[in-house]
C-alpha positions as CSV (number, residue, x, y, z in Angstrom):
1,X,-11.7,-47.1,0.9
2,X,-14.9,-46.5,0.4
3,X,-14.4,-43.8,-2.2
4,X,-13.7,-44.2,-6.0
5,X,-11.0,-41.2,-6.5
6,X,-9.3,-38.9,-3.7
7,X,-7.7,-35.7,-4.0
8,X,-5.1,-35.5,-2.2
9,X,-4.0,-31.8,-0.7
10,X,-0.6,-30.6,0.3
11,X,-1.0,-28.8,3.1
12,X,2.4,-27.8,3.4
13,X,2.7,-26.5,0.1
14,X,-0.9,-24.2,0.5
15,X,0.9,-23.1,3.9
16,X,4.2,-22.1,1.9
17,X,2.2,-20.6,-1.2
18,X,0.7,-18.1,1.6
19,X,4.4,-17.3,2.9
20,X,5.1,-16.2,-0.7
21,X,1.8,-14.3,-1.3
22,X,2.6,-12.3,2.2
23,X,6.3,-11.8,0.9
24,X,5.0,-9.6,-2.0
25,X,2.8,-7.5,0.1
26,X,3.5,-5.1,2.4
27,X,3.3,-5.0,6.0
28,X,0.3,-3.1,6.5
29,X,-1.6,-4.8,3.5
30,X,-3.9,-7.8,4.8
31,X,-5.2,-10.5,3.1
32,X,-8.7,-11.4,2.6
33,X,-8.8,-15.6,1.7
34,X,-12.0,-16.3,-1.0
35,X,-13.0,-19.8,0.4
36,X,-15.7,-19.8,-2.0
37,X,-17.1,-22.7,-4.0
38,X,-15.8,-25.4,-1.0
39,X,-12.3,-23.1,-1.3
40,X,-12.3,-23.8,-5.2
41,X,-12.8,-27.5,-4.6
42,X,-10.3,-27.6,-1.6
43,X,-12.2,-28.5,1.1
44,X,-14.0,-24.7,2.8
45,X,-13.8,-26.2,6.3
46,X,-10.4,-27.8,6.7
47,X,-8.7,-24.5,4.4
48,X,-10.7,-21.8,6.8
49,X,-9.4,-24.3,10.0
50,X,-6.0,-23.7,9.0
51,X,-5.8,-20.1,8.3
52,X,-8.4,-19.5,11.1
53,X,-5.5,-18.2,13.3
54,X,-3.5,-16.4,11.0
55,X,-3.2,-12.6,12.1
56,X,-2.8,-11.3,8.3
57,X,-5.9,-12.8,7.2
58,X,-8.4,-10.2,8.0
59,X,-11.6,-11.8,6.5
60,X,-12.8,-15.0,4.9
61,X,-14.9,-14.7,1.3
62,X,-17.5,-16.5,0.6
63,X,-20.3,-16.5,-2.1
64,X,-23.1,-18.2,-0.9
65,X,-24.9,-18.4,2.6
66,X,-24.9,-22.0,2.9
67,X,-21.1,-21.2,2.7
68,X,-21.0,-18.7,5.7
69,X,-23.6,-20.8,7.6
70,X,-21.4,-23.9,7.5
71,X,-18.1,-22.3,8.6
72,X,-19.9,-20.8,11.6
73,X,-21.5,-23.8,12.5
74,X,-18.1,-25.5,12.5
75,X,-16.6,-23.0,15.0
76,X,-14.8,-20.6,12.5
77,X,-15.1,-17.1,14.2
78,X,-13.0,-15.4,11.8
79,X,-15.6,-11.9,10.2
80,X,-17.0,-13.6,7.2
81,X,-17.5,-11.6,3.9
82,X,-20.5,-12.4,1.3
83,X,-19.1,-11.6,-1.9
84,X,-22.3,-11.8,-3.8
85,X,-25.7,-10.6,-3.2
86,X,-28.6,-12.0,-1.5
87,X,-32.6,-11.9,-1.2
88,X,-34.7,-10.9,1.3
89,X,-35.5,-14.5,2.5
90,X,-31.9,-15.3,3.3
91,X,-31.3,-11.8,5.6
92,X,-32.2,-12.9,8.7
93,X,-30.0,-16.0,9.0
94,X,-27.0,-13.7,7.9
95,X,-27.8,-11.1,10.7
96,X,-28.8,-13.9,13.6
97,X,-25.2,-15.3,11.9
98,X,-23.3,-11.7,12.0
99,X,-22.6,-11.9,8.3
100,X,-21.3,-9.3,6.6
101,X,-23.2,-8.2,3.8
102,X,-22.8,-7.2,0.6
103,X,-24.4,-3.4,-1.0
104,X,-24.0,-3.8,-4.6
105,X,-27.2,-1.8,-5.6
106,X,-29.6,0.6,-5.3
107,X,-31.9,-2.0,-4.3
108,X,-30.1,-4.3,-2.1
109,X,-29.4,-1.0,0.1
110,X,-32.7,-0.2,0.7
111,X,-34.0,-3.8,1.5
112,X,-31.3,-4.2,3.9
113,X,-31.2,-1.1,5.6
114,X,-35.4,-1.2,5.6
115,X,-35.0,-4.8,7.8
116,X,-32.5,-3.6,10.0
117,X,-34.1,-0.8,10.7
118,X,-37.7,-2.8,11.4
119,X,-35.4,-5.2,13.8
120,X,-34.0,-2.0,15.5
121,X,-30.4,-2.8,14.8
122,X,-27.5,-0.2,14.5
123,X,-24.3,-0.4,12.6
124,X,-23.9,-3.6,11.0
125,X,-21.3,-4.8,8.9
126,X,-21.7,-4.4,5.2
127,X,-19.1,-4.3,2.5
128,X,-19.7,-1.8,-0.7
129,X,-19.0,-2.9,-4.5
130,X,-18.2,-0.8,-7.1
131,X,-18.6,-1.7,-10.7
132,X,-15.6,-0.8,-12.5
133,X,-16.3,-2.5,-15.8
134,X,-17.0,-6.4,-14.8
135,X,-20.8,-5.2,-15.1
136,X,-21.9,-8.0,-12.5
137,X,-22.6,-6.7,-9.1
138,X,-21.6,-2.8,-7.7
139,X,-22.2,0.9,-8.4
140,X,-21.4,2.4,-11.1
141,X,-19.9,5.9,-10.5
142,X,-23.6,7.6,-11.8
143,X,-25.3,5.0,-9.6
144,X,-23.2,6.3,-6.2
145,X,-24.0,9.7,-6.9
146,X,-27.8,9.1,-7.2
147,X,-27.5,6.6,-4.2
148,X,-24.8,8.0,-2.0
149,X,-27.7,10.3,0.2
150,X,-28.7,6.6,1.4
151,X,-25.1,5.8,3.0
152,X,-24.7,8.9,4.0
153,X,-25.4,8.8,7.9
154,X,-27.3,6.0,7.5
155,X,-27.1,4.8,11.2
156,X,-28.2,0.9,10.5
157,X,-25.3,0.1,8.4
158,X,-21.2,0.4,9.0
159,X,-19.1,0.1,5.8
160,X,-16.1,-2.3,6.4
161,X,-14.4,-2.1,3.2
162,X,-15.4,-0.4,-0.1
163,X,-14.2,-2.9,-3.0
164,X,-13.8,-3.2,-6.9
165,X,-13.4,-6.8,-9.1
166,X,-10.9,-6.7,-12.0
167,X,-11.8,-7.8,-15.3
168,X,-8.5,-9.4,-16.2
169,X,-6.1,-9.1,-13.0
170,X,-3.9,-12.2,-13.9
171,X,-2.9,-9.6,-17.3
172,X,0.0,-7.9,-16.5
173,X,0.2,-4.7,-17.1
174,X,-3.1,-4.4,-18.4
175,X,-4.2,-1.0,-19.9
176,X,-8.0,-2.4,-18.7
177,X,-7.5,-2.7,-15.2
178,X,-5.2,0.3,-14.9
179,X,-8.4,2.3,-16.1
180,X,-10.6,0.2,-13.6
181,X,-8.1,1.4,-10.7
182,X,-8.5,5.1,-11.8
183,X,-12.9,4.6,-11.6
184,X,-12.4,2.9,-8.1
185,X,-10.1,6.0,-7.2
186,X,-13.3,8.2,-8.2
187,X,-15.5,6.3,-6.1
188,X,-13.5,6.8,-3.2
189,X,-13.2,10.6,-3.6
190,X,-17.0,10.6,-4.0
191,X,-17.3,9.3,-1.1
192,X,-15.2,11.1,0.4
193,X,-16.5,14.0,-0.5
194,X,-19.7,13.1,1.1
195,X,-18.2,12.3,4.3
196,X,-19.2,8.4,3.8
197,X,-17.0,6.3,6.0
198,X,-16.0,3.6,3.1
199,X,-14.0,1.4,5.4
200,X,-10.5,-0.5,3.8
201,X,-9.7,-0.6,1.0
202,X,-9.5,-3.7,-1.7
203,X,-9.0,-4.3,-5.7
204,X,-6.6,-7.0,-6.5
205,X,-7.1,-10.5,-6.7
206,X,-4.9,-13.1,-6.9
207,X,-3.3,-12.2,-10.3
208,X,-3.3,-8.5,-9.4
209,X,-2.0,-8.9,-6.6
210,X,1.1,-10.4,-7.7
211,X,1.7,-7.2,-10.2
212,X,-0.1,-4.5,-9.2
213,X,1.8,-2.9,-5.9
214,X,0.4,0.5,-6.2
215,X,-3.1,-1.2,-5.8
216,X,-2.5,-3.3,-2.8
217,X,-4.3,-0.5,-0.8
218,X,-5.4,-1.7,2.7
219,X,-6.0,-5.8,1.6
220,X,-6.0,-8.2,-1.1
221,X,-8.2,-10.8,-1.8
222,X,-6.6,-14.0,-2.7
223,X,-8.2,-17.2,-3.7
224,X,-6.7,-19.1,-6.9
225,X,-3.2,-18.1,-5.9
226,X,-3.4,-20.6,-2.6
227,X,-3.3,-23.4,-4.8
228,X,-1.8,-22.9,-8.1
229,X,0.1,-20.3,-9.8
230,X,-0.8,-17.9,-12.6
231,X,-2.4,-19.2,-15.2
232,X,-0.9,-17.1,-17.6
233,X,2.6,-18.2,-17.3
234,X,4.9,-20.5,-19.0
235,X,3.9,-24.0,-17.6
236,X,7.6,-24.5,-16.9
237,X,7.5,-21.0,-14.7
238,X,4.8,-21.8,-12.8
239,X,5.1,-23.3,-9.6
240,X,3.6,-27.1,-9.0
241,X,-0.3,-27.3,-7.9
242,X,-1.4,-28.1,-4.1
243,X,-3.9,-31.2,-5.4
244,X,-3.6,-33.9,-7.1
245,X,-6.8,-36.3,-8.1
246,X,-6.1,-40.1,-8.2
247,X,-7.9,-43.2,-10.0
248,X,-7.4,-46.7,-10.8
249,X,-7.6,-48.5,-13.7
250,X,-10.7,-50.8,-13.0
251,X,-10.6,-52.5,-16.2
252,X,-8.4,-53.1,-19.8
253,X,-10.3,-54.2,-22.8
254,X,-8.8,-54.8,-26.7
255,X,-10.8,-53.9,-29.3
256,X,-10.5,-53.4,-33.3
257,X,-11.2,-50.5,-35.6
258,X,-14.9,-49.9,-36.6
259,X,-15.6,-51.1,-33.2
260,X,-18.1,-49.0,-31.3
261,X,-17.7,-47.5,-27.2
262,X,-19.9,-45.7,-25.5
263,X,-23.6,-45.1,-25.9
264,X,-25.6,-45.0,-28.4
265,X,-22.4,-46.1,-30.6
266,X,-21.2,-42.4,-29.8
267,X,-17.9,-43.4,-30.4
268,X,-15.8,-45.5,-33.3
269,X,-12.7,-46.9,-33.0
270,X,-10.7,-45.8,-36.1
271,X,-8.0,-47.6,-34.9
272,X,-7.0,-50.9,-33.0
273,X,-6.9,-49.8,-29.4
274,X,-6.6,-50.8,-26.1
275,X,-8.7,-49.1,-23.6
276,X,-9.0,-48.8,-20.1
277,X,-12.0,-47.8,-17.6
278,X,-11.4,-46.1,-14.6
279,X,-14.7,-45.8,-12.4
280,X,-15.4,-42.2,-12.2
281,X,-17.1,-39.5,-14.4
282,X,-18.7,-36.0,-14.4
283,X,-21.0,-37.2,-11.6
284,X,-17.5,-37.1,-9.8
285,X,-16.8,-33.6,-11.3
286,X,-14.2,-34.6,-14.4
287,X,-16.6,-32.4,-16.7
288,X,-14.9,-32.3,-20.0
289,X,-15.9,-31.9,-23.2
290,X,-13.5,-35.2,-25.3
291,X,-15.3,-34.3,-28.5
292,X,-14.0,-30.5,-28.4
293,X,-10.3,-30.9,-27.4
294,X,-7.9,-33.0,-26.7
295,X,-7.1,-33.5,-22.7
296,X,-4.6,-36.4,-21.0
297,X,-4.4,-38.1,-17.9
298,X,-1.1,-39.8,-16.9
299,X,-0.7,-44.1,-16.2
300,X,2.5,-44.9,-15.6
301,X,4.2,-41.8,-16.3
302,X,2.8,-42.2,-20.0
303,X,-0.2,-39.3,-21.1
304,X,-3.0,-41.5,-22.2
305,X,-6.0,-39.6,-23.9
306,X,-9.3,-39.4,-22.3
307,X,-11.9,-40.6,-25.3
308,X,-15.4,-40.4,-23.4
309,X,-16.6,-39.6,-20.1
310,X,-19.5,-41.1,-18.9
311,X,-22.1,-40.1,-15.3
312,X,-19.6,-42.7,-13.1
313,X,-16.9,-44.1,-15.7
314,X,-14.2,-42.5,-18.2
315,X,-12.3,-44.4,-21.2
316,X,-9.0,-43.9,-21.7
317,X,-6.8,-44.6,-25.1
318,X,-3.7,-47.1,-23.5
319,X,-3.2,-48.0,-27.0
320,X,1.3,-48.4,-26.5
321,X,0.9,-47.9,-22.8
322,X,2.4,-50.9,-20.2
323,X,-0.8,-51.0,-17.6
324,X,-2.6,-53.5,-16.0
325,X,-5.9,-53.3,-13.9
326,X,-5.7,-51.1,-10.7
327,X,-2.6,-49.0,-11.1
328,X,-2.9,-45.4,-11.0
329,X,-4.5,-42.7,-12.7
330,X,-3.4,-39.0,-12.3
331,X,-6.2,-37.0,-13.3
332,X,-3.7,-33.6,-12.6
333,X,-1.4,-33.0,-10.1
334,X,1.6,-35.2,-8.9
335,X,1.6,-38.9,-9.3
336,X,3.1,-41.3,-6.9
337,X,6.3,-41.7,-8.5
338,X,7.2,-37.8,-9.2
339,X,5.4,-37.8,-12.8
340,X,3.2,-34.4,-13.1
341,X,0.2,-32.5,-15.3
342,X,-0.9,-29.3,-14.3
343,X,-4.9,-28.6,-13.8
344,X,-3.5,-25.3,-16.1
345,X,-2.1,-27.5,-18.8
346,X,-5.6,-29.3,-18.8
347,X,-7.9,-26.7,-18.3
348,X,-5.7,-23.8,-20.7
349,X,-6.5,-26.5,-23.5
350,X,-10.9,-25.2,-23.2
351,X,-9.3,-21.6,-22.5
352,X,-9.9,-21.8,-18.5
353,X,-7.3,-21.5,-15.6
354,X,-7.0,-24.5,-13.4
355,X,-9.0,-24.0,-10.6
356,X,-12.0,-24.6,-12.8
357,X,-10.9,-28.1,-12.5
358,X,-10.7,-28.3,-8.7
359,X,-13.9,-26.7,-8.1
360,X,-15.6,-29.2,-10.5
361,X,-14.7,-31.6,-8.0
362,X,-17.4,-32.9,-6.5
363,X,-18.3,-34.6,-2.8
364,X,-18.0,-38.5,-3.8
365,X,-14.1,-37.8,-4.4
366,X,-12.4,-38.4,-1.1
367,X,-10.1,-34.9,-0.4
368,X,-7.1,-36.1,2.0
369,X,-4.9,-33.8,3.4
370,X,-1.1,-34.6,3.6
371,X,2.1,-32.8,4.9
């Protein structure tokens, strides 16, 4: 193999975590999938291939053109939804793309609607955002009223969905997102009130979603939940994830207390230890900060402490630990013979959820897809 690490992706278990997201929704509540960020790490082609024929996924999600461009050019025909903004350079390869775009301001309204207009084009697909309290992208109720005279018969544009973000969706029963539903609520009676076609209708994300029925509306957009469960659960609660990242022990070493590892003498043994290096590092996306916390790999069933990462290698702490070179390394996820450690129970440890992991994954680790 001509790869250092692979990640290896259960299809079958992504296929059944989408049976259980459907089972909480209703019938006439769709899903839009976030493929964003190579589907958190996932692989954006082969996840947008599988769900490309699925009736209850409306929409795909994506974040960056380069995104949109490469599921088109790979056949996907599925509407496609930036969910960020864009600049005026990267407009035209949406449009010639059929895109949807996204109307978070003031400003991207008017550039958009100023260049369909100059290319003589009627009703295309946009999406509208409405900041609720995330303060990243939308309009703020204040900000509709003074803008809502531009999407008011504005013949170049067609709003396909008019859409908040939650600030903390995963919380349950969050006072904060109850108040963020009653703003988008506002928005939509504005709007209505102005005769302003807003489309569907979306709020929850994945951990919304799983809580919050009464804001289900017309969609949901679900991401995280695809391949791992809520972060905020007991780990024993939460359901196992879809990936699992696997190394090999390249090479064992002794050495004695006061010795040094690592550049620069970074590091000092204040122990006798045995360490072992298996040959990949954050230039293969395991970007962790050892000198902050403590995080664990598993070898043999046992959890052996990561002590330094380097650009291509890592040390581990085998110190008590039966190994020899070239047996296994479970970064996270399920190891050969059953043994398992959640990309949660890692990433919870720098007060993240897991698919910060799996995104950091980067393009020299192999992703293999199994049933």
């Amino acid at each position: 193999m001509k790869h250092n690490s692979v990640f290896k992706i259960n299809v079958n278990q992504i296929k059944e975590n989408f049976q259980h997201i459907l089972s909480n929704l209703g019938r006439e509540t769709n899903v839009i999938l976030v493929l964003k960020s190579n589907a958190y790490g996932h692989g954006l082609l082969k996840i947008a291939e599988l769900f490309e024929k699925e009736k209850r996924v409306t929409h795909l999600g994506i974040a960056q053109p380069l995104e949109a461009i490469e599921l088109r050019q790979y056949g996907i025909n599925k509407d496609i939804m930036l969910l960020c903004g864009i600049d005026p350079s990267q407009l035209e390869l949406m449009v010639e793309n059929n895109i949807q775009l996204l109307i978070h301001s003031d400003e991207s309204l008017r550039m958009i609607t100023q260049y369909l207009k100059e290319k003589d084009i009627k009703d295309y697909p946009v999406n509208l955002k409405i900041n609720t309290g995330l303060n990243r992208l939308g309009f703020t109720i204040n900000e509709l009223k003074e803008t809502i005279h531009l999407l008011s018969n504005n013949p170049h544009i067609k709003i396909q969905s008019t859409y908040t973000h939650f600030k903390d969706g995963a919380a349950q029963y969050s006072e904060v997102t109850y108040h963020q539903k009653e703003l988008y609520d506002e928005a939509i009676l504005l709007l209505e009130k102005h005769k302003v076609d807003y489309g569907f209708k979306h709020l929850c994300d994945s951990g919304a979603s799983e809580w919050f029925k009464e804001a289900h509306y017309d969609a949901v957009r679900v991401g995280r939940a695809l391949y791992m469960d809520n972060p905020l659960k007991p780990e024993k609660e939460r359901y196992h994830d879809v990936g699992t990242w696997l190394a090999k022990l390249i090479s064992i070493r002794e050495i004695k207390k006061g010795d040094s590892y690592g550049y620069g003498h970074a590091k000092i043994a204040d122990k006798n230890m045995t360490i072992g290096i298996i040959n990949i590092g954050y230039g293969d996306g395991l970007l962790i900060l050892e000198d902050q916390i403590e995080i664990y790999v598993l070898v043999n069933n046992k959890k052996a402490k990561i002590l330094s990462v380097a650009m291509d290698q890592t040390y581990l702490d085998l110190t008590g630990i039966s190994a020899k070179p070239y047996d296994e390394v479970t970064i996270f996820g399920t190891s050969s013979t059953g043994a398992y450690m959640s990309s949660n129970e890692i990433s919870k440890q720098f007060g993240d959820e897991g698919c910060t992991l799996t995104t950091y994954i980067s393009k020299r680790v192999k992703r293999e897809y199994i049933l």
